[in-house]
N, C-alpha and C positions, 0 to 999 in steps of 0.2 A: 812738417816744418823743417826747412834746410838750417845746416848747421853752417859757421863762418868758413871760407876758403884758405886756412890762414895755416901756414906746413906745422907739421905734427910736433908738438916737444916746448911753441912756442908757450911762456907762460902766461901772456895775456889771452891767447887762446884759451886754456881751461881754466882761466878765471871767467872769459866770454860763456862756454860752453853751460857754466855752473851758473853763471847765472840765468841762462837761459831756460835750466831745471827749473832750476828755483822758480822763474817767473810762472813755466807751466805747469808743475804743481800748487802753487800759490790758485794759477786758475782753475785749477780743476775739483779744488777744495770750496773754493768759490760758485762755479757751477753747481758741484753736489748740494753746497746750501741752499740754492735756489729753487732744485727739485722738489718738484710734488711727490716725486713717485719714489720710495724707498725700496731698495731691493733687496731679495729674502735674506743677504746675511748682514745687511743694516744693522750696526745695534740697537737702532731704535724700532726697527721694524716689530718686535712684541707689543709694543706700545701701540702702533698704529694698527694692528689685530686687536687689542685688545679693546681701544675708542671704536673701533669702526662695531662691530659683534657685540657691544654693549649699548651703542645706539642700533642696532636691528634685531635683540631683544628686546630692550626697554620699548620700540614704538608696538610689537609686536604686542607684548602682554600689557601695554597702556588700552590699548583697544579690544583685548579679552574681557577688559571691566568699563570701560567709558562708556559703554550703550547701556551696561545695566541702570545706572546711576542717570543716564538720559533719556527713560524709555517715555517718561511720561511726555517731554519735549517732544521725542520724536512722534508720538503720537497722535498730539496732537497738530503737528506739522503736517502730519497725511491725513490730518480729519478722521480717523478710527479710534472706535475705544475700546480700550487692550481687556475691558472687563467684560462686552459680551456675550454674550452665549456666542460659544465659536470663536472666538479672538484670544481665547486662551493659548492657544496652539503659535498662533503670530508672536503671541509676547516669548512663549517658549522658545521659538525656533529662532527668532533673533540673538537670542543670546546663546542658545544652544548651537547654532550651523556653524557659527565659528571654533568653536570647543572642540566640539565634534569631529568637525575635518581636521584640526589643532593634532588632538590626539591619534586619530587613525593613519593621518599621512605620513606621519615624522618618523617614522621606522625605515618605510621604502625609501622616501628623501636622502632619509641617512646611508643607507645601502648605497643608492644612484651619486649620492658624494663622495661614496668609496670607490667606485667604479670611475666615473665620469671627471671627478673634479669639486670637491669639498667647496672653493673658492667659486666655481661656476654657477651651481645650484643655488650658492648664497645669493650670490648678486642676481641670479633670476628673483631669487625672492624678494626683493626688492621692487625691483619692476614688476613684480606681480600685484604685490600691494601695493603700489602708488597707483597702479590703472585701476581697481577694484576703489581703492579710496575716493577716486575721481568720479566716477560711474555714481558712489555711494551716494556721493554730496547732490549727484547733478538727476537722483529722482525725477522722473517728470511725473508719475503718477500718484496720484489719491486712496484711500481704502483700501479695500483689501487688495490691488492690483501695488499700488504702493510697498503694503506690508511685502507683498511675495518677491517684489523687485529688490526691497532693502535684504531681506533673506537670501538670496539669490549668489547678490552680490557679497554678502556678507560671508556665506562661504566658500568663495573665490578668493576671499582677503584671508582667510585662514587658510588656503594651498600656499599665497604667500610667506604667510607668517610661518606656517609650518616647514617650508624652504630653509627661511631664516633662522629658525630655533635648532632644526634637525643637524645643521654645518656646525654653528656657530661655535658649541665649546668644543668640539671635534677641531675646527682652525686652532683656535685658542690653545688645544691641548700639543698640536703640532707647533706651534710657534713656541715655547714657552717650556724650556727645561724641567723633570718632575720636580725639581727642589724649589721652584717658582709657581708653579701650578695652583696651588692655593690658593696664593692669592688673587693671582687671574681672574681664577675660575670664580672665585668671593665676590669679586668686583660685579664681573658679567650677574652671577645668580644674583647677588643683590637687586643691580638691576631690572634683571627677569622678575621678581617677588616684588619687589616693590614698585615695578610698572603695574600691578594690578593694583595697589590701594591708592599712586598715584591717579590711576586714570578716572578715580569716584570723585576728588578733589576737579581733575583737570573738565572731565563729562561734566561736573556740577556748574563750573563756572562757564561751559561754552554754552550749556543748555540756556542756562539765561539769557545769552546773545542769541543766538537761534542754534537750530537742530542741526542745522545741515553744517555748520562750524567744526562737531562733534567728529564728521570723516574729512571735511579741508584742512585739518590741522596736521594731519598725516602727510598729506602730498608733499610742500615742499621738504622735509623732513626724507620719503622716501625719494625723492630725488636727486636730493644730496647725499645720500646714500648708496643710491645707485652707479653716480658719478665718483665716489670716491673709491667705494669696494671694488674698482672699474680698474681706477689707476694707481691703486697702495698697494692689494692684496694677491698674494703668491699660492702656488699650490707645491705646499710642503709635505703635505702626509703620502704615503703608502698609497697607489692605487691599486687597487684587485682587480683587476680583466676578468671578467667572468659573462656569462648569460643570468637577464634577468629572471629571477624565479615567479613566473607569472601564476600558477597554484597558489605561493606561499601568500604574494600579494594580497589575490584575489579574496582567498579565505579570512586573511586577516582584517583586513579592511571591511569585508562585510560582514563580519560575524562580532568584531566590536561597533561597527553603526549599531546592527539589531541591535545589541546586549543596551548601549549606553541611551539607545532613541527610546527602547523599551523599560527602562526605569525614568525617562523624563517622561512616556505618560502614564507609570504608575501612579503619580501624585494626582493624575488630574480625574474627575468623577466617571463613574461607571455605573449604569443602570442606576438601581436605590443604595449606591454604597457612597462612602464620601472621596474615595482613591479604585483608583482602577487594577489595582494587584490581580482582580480574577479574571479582568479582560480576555477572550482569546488573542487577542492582536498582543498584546503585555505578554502574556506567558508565550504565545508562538517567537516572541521575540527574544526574550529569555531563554527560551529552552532552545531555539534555532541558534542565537550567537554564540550561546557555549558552546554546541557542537559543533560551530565551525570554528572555535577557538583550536575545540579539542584535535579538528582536522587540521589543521594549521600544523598544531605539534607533532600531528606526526609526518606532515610532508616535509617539515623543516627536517626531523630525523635523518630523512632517506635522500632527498636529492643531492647532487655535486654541489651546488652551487646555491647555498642557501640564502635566502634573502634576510635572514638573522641565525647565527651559532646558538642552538638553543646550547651548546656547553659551555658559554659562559658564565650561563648560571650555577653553575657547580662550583667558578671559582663565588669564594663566601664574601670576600668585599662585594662584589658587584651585585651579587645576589641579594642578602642582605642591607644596602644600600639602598638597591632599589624598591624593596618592600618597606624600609623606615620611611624613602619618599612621597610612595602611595599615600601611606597613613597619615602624613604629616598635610601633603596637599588635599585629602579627602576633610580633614581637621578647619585647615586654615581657609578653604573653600567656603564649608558650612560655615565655619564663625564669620566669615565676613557677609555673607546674607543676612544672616541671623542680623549683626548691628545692621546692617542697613535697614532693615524691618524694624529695630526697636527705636531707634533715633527719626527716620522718618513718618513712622506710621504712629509712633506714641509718644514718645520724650520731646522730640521737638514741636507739634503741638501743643503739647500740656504748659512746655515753654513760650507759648505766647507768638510762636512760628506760624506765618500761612505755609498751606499745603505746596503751593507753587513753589516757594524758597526754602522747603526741608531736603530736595537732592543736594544742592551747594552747600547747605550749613551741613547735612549730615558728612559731605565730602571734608570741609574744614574740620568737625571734631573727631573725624577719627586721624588726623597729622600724626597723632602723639606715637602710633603702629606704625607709622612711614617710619618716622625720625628715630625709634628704635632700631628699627629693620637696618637702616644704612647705621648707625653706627656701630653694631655690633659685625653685620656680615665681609666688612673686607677687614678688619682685626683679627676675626675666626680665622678665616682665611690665612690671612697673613702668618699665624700663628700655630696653625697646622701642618703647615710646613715643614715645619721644627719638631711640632712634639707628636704629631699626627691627628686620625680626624675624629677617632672613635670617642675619645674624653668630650669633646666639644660637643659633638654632634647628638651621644649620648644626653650630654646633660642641658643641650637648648632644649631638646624635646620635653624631657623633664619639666623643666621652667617653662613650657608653655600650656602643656596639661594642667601646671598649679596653677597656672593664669585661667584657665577653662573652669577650675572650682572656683576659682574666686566671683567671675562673671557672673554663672547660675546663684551665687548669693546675695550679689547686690540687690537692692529691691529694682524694681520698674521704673521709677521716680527715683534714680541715684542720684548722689553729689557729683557734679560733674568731675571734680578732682580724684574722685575714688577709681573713675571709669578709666579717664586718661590715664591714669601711674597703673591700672592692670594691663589696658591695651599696649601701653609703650614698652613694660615688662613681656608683654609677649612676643611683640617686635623682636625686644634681645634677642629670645630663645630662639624665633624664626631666625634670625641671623647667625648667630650660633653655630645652628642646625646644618643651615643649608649650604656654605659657602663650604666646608670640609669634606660635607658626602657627596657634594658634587666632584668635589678633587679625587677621592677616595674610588669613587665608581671608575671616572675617567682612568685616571692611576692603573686601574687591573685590568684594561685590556688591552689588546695587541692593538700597532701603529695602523695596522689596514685593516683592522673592523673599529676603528673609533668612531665614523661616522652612525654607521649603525646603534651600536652601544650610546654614542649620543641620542640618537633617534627613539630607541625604549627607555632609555632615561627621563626622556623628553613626553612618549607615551602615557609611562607612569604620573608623569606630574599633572599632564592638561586632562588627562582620563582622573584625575581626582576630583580634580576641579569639577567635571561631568558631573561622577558620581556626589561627589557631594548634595548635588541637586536635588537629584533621587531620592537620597539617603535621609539629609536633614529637613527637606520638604516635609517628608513622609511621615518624621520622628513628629512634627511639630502638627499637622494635621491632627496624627492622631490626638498628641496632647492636647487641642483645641477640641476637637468631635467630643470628647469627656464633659468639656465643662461652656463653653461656648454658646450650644444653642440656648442652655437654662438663662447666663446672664445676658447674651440677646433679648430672647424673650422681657423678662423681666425689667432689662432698660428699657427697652418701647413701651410695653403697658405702663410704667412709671409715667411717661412722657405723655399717657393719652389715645395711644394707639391699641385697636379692638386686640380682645386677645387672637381670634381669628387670625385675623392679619398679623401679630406681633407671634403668632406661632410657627405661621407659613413662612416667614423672613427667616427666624429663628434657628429652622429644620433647614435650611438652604444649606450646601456642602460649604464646608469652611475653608474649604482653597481659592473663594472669592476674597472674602473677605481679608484671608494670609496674602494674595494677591494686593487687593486693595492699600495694605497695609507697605509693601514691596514697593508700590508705586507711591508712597505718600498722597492718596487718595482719601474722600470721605465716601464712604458708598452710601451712606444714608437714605439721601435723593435720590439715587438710581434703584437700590432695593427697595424704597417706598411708593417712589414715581407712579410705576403702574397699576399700584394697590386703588390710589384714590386718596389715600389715608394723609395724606400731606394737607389737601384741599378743604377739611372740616377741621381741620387742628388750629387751634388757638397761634397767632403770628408770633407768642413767647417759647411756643413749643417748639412752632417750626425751626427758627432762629437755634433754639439749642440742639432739636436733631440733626443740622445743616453744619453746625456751628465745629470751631478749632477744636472741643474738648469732649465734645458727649463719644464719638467712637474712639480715639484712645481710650477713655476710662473704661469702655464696654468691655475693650478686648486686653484691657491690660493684666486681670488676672488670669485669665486664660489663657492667654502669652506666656505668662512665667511660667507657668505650670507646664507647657511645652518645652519654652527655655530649658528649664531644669534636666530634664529630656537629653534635650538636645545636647548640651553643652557634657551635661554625664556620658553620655557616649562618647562624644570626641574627646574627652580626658582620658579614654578607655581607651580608645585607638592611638590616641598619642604615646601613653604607656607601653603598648603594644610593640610601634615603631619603635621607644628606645630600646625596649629590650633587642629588637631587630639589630639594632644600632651596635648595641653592646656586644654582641654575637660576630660582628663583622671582623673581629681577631687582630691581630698587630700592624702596623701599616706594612702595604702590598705595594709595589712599583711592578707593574710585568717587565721583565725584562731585565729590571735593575741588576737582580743577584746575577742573570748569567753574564750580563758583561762584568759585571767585579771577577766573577770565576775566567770570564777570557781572560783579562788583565794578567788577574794572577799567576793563570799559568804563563802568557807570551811574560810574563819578568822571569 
């Protein structure tokens, strides 16, 4: 822009001139408002890391849980039925291939965000999981070609989500001063944690509308995501130049598939046993993934260029951190099956529920766990800041363990009121928990391994999730193989049915049935179907063996009796964690102390 031709000195010239600033900084304050694109030293630019990384967790672990809570829909959309012989394996690996890759991938992710571009990788992720979402919805196949397509594609949607999770609080922790970091990081994990009890509410009410709703709900969501992490987000952290460690990958990635494939088919039957623990395929897979666990640790030892510092684990924040968050996600994993099994398969029948409308209802009564979770986790957060993470973190876990004793007490047939003020109290504690020790972990590592350290941070959480599978499946079989077949038995012949037949049902492995129950199904008809035994049975019989209330009643003391089980563990391992928690010593910032000691000495 020319300035007036008017000789030097005059003073309407530099009243001209000034105002001519004035006008173009007036416009360029104006433009700035207009922009979409904030740039990295924006002060609002934290904010806009902070919305973008909190919607590409949240769509991320909504769809870790939306299939579970919609398998019966989807199932019935491809014409298969997840109960028979052989189809156990479909229902597993549906919800399993996305966990799976969830957990295995998000290390390297994290590593190739330190190397490549934290920002870059994100927003792959993105576009990874909108095509996968797309693909999902648009099935063209039936049966088991069906199942293996949704599978397929399903863990393709987890390299997505795994993209996303592995960056996300790695940006976050770059954007965002450590004296802010809490509550950040609070914000996002909240999201993260409460996109899985979200996604049983959100799967329940698409299932109703149809199945294929279940993956289009994601697309415009990931697309807007794509377009924005596009044109908001910056690449702030550290990059490391290095060679990828293709060894370290390798081993790691195949040696947690074994380990986690092979505790999902320890649950399911082997030869005359009710679980497959003696499998050779289960134990080849156990004993092979640990040894290449164990290979793993030590090629990470020796090479330049490792695809993870195993010496971060020595620093005690991180370390500690992340074994409270194993335990905590191995916890919160199992109890949320667990309700979903007790509310679909027993309480909300006995309530007067058909089978079809127990995913959605069961999604609406557990709210009370969401509505906890968010208002506890950006408070923690917020508040750890200040006084640090270890009091918080220590005593959510606490408060969630007492909530694990109280649950194994209720009867079968609760008050609704007594369920919701235990599950909403646990909520707190998960909030509590999780918004601190995510800061706290983040907090102890150096700026150019945060992606990584995000990445096993991120291991540990969805490899709980895994495990839990394994773990609380297995705990609850056994507690059923105890007492299950006798009151099987015993309800059929009451009802009429020969004992023959009411023994051969009876002796049947009870991961149908725990199944049956997962999917809000009545197996009645399908266990009796090919006996005959339905066809001579008086139509008052049949009606109640068919009917809303005779298998909840069958399986409901043999339920608790598992329950009990179940829920006693996970208060042990909750314990466990805080002690973890407790251990992790005073708040850590890396790096904090030596710049205070630069400072001091350049004064």
């Amino acid at each position: 822009m020319s300035l007036p031709s008017n000789p030097p000195g005059d003073a309407g010239d530099v009243r001209s001139v000034q105002a001519i600033r004035e006008r173009d900084e007036t416009s360029v304050r104006r433009t700035a408002g207009r922009r979409t694109r904030y740039e990295r030293d924006h002060p609002r630019y934290p904010w806009v890391a902070l919305s973008n990384t909190t919607l590409g967790v949240l769509m991320a672990t909504i769809n870790s849980s939306i299939v579970i809570i919609s398998l019966p829909a989807i199932f019935r959309g491809i014409r298969l039925d997840p109960l028979a012989p052989g189809n156990v394996s479909y229902l597993l690996w549906m919800i399993m291939g996305f966990l799976l890759v969830s957990a295995v991938l998000v290390v390297s992710l994290g590593r190739l965000g330190d190397m490549y571009g934290r920002v870059r990788i994100y927003s792959y992720g993105f576009v990874v999981f909108t095509v996968a979402s797309i693909l999902l919805a648009a099935d063209p196949f039936v049966h088991s070609a069906g199942a293996l397509w949704l599978i397929g594609w399903r863990v393709v949607q987890g390299v997505g989500g795994a993209m996303l999770f592995a960056n996300s609080t790695a940006i976050l922790t770059d954007a965002f001063p450590s004296n802010r970091r809490g509550m950040a990081l609070g914000i996002n994990q909240v999201a993260a944690i409460a996109g899985s009890f979200l996604g049983l509410v959100i799967g329940g009410l698409l299932a109703e509308w149809h199945w294929r709703a279940v993956f289009w709900v994601s697309v415009p969501i990931g697309i807007f995501g794509t377009i924005w992490s596009y044109r908001s987000l910056h690449e702030l952290g550290e990059r490391r130049r290095g060679s990828i460690d293709v060894a370290g990958n390798v081993t790691f990635a195949l040696g947690l598939t074994a380990l986690l494939a092979a505790i999902t088919y320890g649950i399911q039957p082997y030869g005359g046993h009710t679980m497959g623990w003696t499998s050779p395929w289960v134990l080849t897979g156990l004993l092979g993934g640990l040894a290449l666990l164990a290979a793993f640790c030590v090629i990470e030892s020796r090479v330049a260029d490792p695809m993870f510092h195993l010496g971060l684990f020595r620093n005690r924040a991180f370390s500690a951190g992340n074994l409270a968050g194993l335990l905590a996600s191995i916890g919160r994993g199992g109890m949320q099956f667990m309700l979903i099994i007790w509310l679909q398969g027993i309480w909300l029948p006995l309530h007067g529920f058909d089978y079809a409308a127990t995913p959605l209802w069961a999604g609406i009564y557990l709210v009370p766990l969401t509505i906890g979770f968010l208002l506890a986790g950006p408070v923690s957060g917020y508040l750890s800041d200040r006084y640090g993470a270890r009091a918080f973190a220590t005593g959510g876990l606490l408060v969630v363990a007492a909530t694990f004793v109280g649950l194994l007490m209720l009867p079968v047939e609760f008050p609704y009121w007594a369920f919701a003020a235990l599950i909403a109290v646990n909520g707190i504690g998960s909030g509590l928990f999780s918004s601190p020790n995510t800061s706290a972990i983040m907090n102890s590592v150096p700026a150019g391994q945060r992606g990584a350290a995000s990445g096993m941070r991120g291991t540990f959480f969805n490899s709980g999730t895994s495990l839990s599978i394994g773990i609380f499946f297995s705990l609850m079989i056994a507690g059923l193989a105890n007492s299950l077949p006798t009151s099987l038995t015993r309800g059929l012949e009451a009802q009429g049915v020969s004992s023959s037949v009411a023994e051969s049902v009876g002796n049947l492995p009870p991961v149908g049935s725990l199944f049956a129950a997962f999917l809000g199904y009545n197996p009645m008809a399908k266990l009796l179907g090919p006996t005959g035994a339905l066809d001579h049975l008086p139509a008052s019989n049949v009606a109640t063996l068919t009917g809303k209330e005779f298998f909840p009643r069958l399986i409901a003391t043999p339920f608790h009796h598992g329950l009990v089980i179940v829920f006693a563990a996970a208060a042990i391992m909750t314990v466990i964690g805080a002690c973890a928690s407790l251990l992790r010593g005073e708040r850590y910032v890396h790096g904090e102390r030596q710049t205070i000691e630069e400072e001091g000495a350049a004064a």
